[in-house]
Every structure is written in C-alpha cells, then in structure tokens.
C-alpha positions as CSV (number, residue, x, y, z in Angstrom):
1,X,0.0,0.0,0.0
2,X,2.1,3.0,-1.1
3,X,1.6,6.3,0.5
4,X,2.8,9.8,-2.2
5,X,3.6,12.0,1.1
6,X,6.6,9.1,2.4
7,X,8.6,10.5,-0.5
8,X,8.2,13.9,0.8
9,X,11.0,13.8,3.5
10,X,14.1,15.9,2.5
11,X,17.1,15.6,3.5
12,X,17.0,19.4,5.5
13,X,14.3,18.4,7.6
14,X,15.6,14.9,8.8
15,X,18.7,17.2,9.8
16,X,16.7,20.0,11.7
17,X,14.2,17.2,13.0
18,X,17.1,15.1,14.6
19,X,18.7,18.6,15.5
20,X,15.5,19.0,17.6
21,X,14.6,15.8,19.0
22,X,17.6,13.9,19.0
23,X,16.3,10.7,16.8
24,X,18.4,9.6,14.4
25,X,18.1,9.8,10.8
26,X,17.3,6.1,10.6
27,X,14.3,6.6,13.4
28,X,12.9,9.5,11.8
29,X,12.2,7.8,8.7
30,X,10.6,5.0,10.3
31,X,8.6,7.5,12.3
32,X,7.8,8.9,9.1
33,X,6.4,5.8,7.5
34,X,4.6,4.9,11.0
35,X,3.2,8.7,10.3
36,X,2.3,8.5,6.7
37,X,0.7,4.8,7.7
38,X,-2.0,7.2,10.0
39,X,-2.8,9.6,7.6
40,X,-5.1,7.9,5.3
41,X,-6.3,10.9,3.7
42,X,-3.0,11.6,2.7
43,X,-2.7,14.7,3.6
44,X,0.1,15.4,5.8
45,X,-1.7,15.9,9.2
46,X,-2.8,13.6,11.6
47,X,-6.1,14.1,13.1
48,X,-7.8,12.8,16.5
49,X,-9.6,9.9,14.9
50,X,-6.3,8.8,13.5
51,X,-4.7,8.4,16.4
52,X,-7.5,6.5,17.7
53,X,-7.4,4.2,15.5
54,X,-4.3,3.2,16.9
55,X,-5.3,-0.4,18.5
56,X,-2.2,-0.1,21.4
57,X,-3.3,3.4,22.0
58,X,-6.5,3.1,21.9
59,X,-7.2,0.5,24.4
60,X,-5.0,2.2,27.0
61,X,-7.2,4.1,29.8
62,X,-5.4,7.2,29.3
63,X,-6.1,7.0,25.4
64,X,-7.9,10.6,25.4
65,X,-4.9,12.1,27.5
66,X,-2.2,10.6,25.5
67,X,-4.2,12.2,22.3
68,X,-4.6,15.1,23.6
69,X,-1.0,15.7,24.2
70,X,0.0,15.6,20.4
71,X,-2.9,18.3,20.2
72,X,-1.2,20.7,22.8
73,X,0.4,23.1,20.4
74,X,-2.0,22.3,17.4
75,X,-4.1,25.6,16.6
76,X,-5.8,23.6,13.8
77,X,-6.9,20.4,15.6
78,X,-4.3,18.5,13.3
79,X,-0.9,17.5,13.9
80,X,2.2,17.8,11.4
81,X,5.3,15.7,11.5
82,X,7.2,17.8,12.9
83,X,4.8,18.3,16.1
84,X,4.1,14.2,15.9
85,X,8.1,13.8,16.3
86,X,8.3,16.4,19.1
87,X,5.7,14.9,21.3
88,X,7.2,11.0,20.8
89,X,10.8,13.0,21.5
90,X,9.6,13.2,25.6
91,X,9.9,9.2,25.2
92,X,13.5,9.3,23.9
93,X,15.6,7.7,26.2
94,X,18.0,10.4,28.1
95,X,21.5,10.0,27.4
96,X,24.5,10.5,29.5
97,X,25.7,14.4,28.3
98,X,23.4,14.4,25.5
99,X,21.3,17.0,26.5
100,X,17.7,17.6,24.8
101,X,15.8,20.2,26.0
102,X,12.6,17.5,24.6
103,X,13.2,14.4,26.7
104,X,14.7,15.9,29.7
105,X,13.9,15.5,33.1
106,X,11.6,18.2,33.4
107,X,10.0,18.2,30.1
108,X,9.3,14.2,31.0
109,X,7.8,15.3,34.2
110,X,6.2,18.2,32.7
111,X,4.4,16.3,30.2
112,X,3.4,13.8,32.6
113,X,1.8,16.8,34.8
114,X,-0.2,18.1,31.5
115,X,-1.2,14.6,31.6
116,X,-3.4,15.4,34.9
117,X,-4.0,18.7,34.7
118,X,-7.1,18.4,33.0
119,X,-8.3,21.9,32.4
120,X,-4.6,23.0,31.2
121,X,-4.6,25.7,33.9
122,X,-1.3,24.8,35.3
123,X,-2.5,23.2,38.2
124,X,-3.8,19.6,39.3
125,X,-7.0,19.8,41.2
126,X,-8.5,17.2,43.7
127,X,-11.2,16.4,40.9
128,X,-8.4,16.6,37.9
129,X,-6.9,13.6,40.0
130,X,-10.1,11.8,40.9
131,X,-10.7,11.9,37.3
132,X,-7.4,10.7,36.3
133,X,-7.7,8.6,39.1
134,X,-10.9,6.7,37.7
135,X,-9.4,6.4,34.3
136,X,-6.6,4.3,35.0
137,X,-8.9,2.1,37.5
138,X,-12.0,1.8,36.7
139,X,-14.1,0.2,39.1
140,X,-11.8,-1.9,40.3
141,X,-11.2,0.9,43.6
142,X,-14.3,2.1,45.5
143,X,-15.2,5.7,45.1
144,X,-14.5,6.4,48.6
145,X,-11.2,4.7,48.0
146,X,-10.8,6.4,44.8
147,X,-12.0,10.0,46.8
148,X,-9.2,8.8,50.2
149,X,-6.1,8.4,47.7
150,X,-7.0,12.0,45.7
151,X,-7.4,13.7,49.7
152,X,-4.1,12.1,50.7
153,X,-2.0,12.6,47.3
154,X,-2.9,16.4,47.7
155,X,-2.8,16.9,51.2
156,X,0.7,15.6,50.9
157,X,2.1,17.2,47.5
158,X,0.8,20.4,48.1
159,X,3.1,22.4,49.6
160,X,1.3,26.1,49.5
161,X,-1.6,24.6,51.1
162,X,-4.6,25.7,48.0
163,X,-5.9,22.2,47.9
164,X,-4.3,22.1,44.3
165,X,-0.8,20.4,43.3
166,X,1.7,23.3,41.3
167,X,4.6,21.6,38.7
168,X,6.9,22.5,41.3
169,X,5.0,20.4,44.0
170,X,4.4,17.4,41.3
171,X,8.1,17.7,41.0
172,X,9.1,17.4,44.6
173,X,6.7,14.4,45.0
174,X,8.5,12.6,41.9
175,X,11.9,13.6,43.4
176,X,12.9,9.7,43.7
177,X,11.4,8.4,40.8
178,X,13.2,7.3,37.9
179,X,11.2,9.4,35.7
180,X,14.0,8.7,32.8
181,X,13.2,5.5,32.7
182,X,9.8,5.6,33.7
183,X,9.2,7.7,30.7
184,X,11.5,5.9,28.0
185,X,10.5,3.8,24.9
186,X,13.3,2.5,22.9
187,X,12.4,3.3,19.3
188,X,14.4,0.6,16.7
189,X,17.3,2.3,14.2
C-alpha cells in the first residue's frame, strides 16, 4: 500500500528534526512511515480519529490524554510531522551528556503533569486527580477509595496549602522516581 507524502521527507528536515529531538536519521524515517501509515487521507496531518485508531493506544485508559497531548500546540486540531516527532521525542531515552531540552527530566515530568492537569490551567486539582484517578482504575477501587487516595495525594504534595498540586509540588513528589526510565521507549534504528 504506497503512500505519495513518504517521499516527501528531504534531506534538511531529517537534519533539523534530529537537530530538535535527537532521533536519528534512521528513526525518523521510520517515524515517518509509521506517520504517513495514520494519515489515510494523505494529507500530511494527523487528526484525533487517527490516532485512535491506533489499537495499542486506543485501548490504554489514558487514550484521550495521550491524544490530547499531540494536540497541545495544534491551533488547527491537526498535527504535522514535525509536532508528531516532538511529542514522541519526551519518550526518547536520556542520554548521559546528550542534553535535549525535549526528553529531559523536566520536560518528561512536565508532560506527565499536563497529563493530569485536566483543564490546562497549570495546576492539578482534587477532581483533575479523581478523574485521572478513575481512568486508570476503573471500578476496580471504591469511590471512597478512589475519593481517600485523591485527599491524601494532595494533602501531601501540596506544599502552599490551595488544595491544588503546582509543577513545582508534582516535581518534589516525583523527586525519587526514575522518571528517565519511567518515561522511556526504545524506538528501533
């Protein structure tokens, strides 16, 4: 099943797209063919419905999240390759003194934060979490269980006392966690 747009990646934007994320030129063009695979209207965007019809994806309980995140910086409601690379980038394994501003510690934690903060207003909320919360459980927790763990994760991340968690308080919680690897796929050369 060819696809015209795969022959559309030049050599420039490989460069500036590994410049950027830090995947090599081999992994970009297999991102690229994974992309141009999505796009069945062959139109160089991705839209919501194609990402959903993403069986891995769309059978994971934080499916609408995880869509939603290649949408962050997408006035059009479509995403481009360039933005489809970024957003996979956060996933990139870290390095030793290989620095990428994309799949650093804090943008990995900061995209996990966006992940909760449900209304995009740079906090996480008691019912942002209990909604997050119910997502990755189900009903396999009690509400009351469910409503206990949202109480106690706030009452002890929240540092300022507002009832809400900041990045900065989602960052002290994570301290010891090995959000590198937490937050790594290895993508195939």
């Amino acid at each position: 099943m060819g696809n015209k747009s795969s022959l559309l990646l030049r050599e420039e934007e490989i460069a500036q797209i590994h410049e950027e994320t830090g995947f090599t030129p081999n992994q970009i063009e297999r991102l690229y063919s994974r992309f141009t695979s999505l796009d069945r209207n062959d139109c160089g965007t991705l839209s919501r419905e194609d990402f959903l019809r993403i069986p891995e994806l769309a059978i994971n309980p934080l499916c609408e999240r995880i869509v939603h995140s290649f949408f962050a910086d997408s006035s059009d409601d479509r995403v481009n390759f360039r933005q489809f690379t970024r957003v996979l980038a956060h996933f990139r394994p870290i390095k030793p003194n290989k620095e990428n501003k994309l799949n650093s510690r804090e943008a990995k934690l900061r995209f996990a934060f966006r992940m909760y903060d449900l209304d995009d207003d740079e906090t996480i909320s008691r019912d942002e979490l209990l909604n997050i919360l119910q997502m990755m459980v189900g009903a396999n927790i009690s509400q009351d269980q469910l409503n206990s763990i949202a109480e106690r994760t706030i009452m002890e991340a929240d540092t300022v006392g507002g009832g809400k968690i900041s990045f900065d308080d989602f960052c002290r919680a994570l301290e010891r966690t090995e959000v590198e690897q937490k937050m790594s796929i290895r993508f195939l050369n």
